[in-house]
C-alpha positions in Angstrom: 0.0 0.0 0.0 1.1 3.1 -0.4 -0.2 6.3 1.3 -1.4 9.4 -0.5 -4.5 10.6 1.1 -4.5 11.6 4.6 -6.6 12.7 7.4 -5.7 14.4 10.5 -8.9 14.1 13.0 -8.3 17.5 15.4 -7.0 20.3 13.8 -5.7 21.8 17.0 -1.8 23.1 17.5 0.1 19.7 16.8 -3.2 18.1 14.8 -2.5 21.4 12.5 1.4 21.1 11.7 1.0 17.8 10.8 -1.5 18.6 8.4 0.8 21.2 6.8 3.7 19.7 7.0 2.3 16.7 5.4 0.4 18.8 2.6 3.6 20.6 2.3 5.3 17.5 1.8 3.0 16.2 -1.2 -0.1 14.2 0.2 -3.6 15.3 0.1 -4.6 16.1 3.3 -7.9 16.6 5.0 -8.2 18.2 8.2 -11.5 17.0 10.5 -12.7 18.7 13.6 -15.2 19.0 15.7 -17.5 22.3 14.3 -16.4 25.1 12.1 -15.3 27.3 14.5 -12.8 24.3 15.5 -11.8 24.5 11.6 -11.6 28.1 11.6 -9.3 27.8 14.4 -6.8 25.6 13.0 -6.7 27.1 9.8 -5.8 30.8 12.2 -2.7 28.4 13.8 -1.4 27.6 10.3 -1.7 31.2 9.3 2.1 31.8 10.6 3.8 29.0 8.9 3.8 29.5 5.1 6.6 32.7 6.1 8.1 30.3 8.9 8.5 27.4 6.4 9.9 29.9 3.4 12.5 30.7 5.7 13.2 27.1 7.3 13.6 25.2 3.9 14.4 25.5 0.4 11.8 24.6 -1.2 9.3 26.5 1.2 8.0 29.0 -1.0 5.2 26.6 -2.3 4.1 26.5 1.7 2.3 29.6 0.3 -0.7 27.4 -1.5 -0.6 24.8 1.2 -3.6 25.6 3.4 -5.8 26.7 0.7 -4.9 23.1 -0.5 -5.9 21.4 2.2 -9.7 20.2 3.0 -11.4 20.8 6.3 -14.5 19.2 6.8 -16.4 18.9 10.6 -18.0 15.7 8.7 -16.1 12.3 9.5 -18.0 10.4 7.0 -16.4 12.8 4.2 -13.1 13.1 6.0 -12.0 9.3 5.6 -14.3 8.4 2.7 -10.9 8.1 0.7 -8.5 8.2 3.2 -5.0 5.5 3.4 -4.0 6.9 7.0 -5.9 9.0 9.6 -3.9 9.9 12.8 -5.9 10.6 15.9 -4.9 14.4 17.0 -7.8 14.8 19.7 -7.4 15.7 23.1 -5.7 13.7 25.5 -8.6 11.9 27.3 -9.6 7.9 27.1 -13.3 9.3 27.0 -12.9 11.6 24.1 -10.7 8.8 22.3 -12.4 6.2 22.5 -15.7 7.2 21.3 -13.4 8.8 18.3 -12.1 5.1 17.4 -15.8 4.1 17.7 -17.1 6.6 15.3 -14.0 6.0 13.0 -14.8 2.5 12.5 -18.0 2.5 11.4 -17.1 5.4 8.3 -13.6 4.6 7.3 -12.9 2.2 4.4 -11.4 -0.6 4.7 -7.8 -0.3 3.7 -7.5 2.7 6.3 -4.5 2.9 8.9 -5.2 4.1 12.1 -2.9 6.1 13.6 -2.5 7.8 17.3 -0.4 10.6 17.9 -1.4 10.5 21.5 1.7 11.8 23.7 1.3 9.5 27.1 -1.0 6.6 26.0 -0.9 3.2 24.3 -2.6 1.6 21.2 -3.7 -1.0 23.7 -5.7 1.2 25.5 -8.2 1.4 22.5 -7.5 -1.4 20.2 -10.4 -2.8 21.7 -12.8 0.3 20.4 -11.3 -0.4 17.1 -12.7 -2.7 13.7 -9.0 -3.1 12.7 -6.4 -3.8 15.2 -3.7 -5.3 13.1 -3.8 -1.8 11.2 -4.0 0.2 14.5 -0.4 2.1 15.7 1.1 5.3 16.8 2.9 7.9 15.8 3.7 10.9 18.0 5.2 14.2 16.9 7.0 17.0 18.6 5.8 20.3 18.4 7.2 22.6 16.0 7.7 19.5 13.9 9.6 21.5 10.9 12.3 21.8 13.8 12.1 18.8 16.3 11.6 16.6 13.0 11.1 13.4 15.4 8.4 11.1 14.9 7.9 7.5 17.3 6.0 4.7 15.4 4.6 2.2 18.2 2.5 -0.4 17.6 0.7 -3.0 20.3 0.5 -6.4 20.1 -1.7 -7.0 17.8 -0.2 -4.5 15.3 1.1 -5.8 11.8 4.6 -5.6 11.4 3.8 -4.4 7.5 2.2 -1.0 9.0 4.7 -0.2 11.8 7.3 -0.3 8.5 4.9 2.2 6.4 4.7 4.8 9.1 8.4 5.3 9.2 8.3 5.4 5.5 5.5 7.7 5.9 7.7 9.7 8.3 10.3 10.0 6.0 8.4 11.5 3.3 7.1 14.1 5.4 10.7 15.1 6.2 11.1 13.8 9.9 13.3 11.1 11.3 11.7 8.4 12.2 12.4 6.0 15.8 10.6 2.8 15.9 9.8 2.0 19.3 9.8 -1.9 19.7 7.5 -2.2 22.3 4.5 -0.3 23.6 5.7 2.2 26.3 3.8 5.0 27.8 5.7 8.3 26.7 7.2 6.4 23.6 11.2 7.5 24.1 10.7 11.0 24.5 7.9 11.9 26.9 9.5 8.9 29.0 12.2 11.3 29.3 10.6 14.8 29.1 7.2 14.1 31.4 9.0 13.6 34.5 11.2 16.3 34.1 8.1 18.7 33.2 6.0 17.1 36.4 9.2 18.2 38.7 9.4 21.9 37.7 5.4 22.1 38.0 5.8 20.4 41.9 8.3 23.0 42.6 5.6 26.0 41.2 2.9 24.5 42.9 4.2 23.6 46.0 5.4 27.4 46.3 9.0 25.7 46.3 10.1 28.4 43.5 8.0 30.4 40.7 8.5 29.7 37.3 10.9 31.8 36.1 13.5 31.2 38.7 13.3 27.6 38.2 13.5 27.8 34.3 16.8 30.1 35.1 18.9 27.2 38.3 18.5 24.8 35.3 19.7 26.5 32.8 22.1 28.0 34.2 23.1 25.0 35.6 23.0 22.5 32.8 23.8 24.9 29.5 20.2 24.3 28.1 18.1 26.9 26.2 14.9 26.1 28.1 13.4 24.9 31.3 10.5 23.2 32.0 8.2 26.1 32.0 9.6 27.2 28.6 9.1 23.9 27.3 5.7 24.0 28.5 4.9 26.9 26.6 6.3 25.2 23.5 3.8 21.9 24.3 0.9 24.1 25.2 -0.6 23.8 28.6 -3.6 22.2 27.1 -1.9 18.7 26.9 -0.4 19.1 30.4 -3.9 20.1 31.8 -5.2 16.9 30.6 -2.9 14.8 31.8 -2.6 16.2 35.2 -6.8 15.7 35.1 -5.7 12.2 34.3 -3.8 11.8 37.3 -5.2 13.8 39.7 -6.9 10.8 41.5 -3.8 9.6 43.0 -1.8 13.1 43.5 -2.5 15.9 45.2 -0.2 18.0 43.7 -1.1 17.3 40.3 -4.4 18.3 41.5 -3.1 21.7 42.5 -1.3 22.0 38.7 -4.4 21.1 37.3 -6.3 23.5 39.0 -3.1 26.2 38.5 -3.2 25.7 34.1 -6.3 25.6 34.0 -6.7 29.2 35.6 -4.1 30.2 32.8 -5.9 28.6 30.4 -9.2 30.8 30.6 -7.1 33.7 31.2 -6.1 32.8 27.3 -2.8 32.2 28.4 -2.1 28.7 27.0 1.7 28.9 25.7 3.4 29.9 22.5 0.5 29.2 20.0 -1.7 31.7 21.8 1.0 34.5 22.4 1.1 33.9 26.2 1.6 31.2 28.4 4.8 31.4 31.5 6.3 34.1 29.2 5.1 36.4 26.4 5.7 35.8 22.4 7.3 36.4 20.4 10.2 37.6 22.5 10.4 35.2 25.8 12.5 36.3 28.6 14.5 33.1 28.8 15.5 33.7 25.1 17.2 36.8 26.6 20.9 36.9 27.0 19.9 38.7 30.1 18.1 36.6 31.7 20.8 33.8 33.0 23.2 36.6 33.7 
């Protein structure tokens, strides 16, 4: 099989650069959400990147023509009547995913991929809410994918081997490098590595250990990096973190308190990068300041 029509379901920040990036890249794309004003939306967080991708690659003065290329439809039926791949781009919650996979089922054709870019969970976790589980995978991207050009292809158990193999192809052709992970692991390689780290510098904010700034500043200071965890949290968007700190809320008190902390930031419209505000302003952050670790 080989892939030419695909369909991103959730047009949101990350849901949106892959859409462009893989429009830009040469497939049709189709970009499904919710209701219009979710479409209109996505296609206002694309508005940036035609200028930001003519100056990041060689070719990128046809990113110009790419979003009026794209389709966005709030109809699922219509989104995958054609499609070879969908990737899942929804919010992170089992709920909101699983009745997704559900809906997807019963409209996509047959010789659709499924494909998660879900940052924390498994393909386990809904293979069951799935009519094609051997087709079934992830594939998670970084944000700002023109520049952390990773993408993680994990399959479950009961993945084909064959699909795993055209997802890092896929990956490929939309100019990222691909990392096959060779068995299922909450966080993939990355957010294995990046979650904790983020869950330590919002303990220290909400346990009124340090504020934000000041802890962005001892590590990198300390370490040489060009972020700290609340930077990087601007980059992700605190939407994602949100969730997952809903997620685990249960059986943590403090990420009860971070919860409760983004999502007050979040209705003040302060929800990272993407909307211009988050723990620092845009487009010029204080930690991106020479001043600021002197």
């Amino acid at each position: 099989m080989s892939i030419k029509n695909v369909t991103i379901a959730g047009g949101g920040v990350l849901g949106g650069q892959i859409a462009f990036q893989s429009q830009f890249s040469g497939f049709n794309v189709t970009v499904y959400d919710i209701n219009q004003d979710a479409l209109d939306r996505s296609k206002s967080l694309m508005a940036p990147y035609p200028d930001i991708f003519k100056s990041f690659y060689e070719d990128g003065d046809k990113a110009a023509s790419v979003i009026e290329s794209i389709t966005f439809t709030d109809n699922l039926e219509n989104a995958v009547s054609d499609a070879d791949l969908v990737i899942e781009a929804v919010p992170e919650s089992v709920k909101i995913k699983s009745d997704f996979y559900k809906s997807l089922s019963k409209v996509a054709p047959e010789k659709t991929i499924f494909a998660s870019n879900s940052s924390t969970f498994v393909p386990s976790q809904f293979a069951e809410f799935v009519d094609r589980p051997e087709k079934f995978l992830a594939i998670h991207f970084a944000n700002q994918i023109w520049v952390n050009n990773n993408a993680e292809i994990m399959g479950h158990a009961g993945t084909d081997e064959k699909y795993v193999d055209e997802l890092v192809q896929f990956a490929k052709d939309i100019r990222m490098i691909p990392f096959k992970v060779n068995k299922e692991n909450h966080g993939y390689i990355l957010n294995a590595l990046l979650v904790p780290f983020l869950d330590a510098g919002q303990y220290l904010w909400v346990n009124d250990v340090s504020d934000p700034h000041t802890i962005d500043k001892a590590w990198m200071v300390a370490t040489k990096s060009p972020m700290g965890p609340f930077a990087m949290l601007d980059v992700v968007g605190l939407n994602t973190p949100y969730n997952l700190a809903i997620a685990k809320s249960d059986e943590d008190p403090s990420q009860k308190l971070i919860a409760e902390r983004l999502k007050k930031m979040i209705d003040e419209g302060k929800s990272g990068m993407a909307s211009g505000e988050g723990f620092y302003k845009y487009p010029d952050p204080e930690y991106a300041k020479d001043t600021f670790v002197k």
